[in-house]
N, C-alpha and C positions, 0 to 999 in steps of 0.2 A: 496472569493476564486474563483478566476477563472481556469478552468479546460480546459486546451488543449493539444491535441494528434493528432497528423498528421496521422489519416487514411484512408487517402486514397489508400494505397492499402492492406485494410483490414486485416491490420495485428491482430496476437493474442493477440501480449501487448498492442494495443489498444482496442480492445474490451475487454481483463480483465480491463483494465484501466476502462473503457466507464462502465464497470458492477457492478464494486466495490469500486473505489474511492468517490464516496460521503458516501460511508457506512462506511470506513476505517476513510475518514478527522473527520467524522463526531465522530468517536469515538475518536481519537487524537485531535481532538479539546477540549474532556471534560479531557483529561488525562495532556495536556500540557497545560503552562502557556497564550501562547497568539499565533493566527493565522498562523505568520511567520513560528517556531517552527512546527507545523501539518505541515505546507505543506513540508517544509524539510525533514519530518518523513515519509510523502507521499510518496515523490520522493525515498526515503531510499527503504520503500517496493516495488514502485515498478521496481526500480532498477533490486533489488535482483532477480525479478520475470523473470524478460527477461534472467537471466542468470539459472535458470531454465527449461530443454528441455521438462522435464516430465509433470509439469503444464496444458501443453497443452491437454493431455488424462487423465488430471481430471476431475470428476463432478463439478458443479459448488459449491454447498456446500465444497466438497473437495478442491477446490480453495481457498475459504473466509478464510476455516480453514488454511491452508499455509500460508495465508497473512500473520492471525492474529499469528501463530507463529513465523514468522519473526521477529513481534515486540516483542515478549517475549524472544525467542532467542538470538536474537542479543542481546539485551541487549540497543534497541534503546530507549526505556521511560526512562532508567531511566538515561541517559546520560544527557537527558532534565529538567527531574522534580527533579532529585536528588535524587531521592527515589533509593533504592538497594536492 
């Protein structure tokens, strides 16, 4: 998995990105079938996150939890694994 985000001007969804994403692939890695899959699952979350204004005056724990609903919410695993 290679991980890149253009921050150079310090933007927020790259440092969410830069704080959370190996902890996110890392858990869509055990939930999905094969590598490709997680990183698309990646991109899903953190999509979502940029369209998110709030995100930004959350805690950092407050954060991971948003992500991690994202993927429950959305309903993005089980598009993957078939599970419902």
């Amino acid at each position: 998995m290679q991980h890149h985000v253009d921050t150079a001007q310090g933007s927020f969804g790259g440092s969410l990105y830069h704080r959370f994403a190996t902890t996110i692939f890392t858990y869509l890695s055990q939930q999905v079938p094969n590598e490709q899959d997680a990183e698309d699952l990646l991109l899903e979350v953190f999509l979502a996150a940029l369209k998110n204004d709030s995100l930004s005056t959350m805690s950092a724990p407050s954060q991971l939890a948003w992500l991690r609903r994202v993927l429950s919410r959305g309903s993005m695993l089980p598009k993957i694994t078939g599970k419902v």
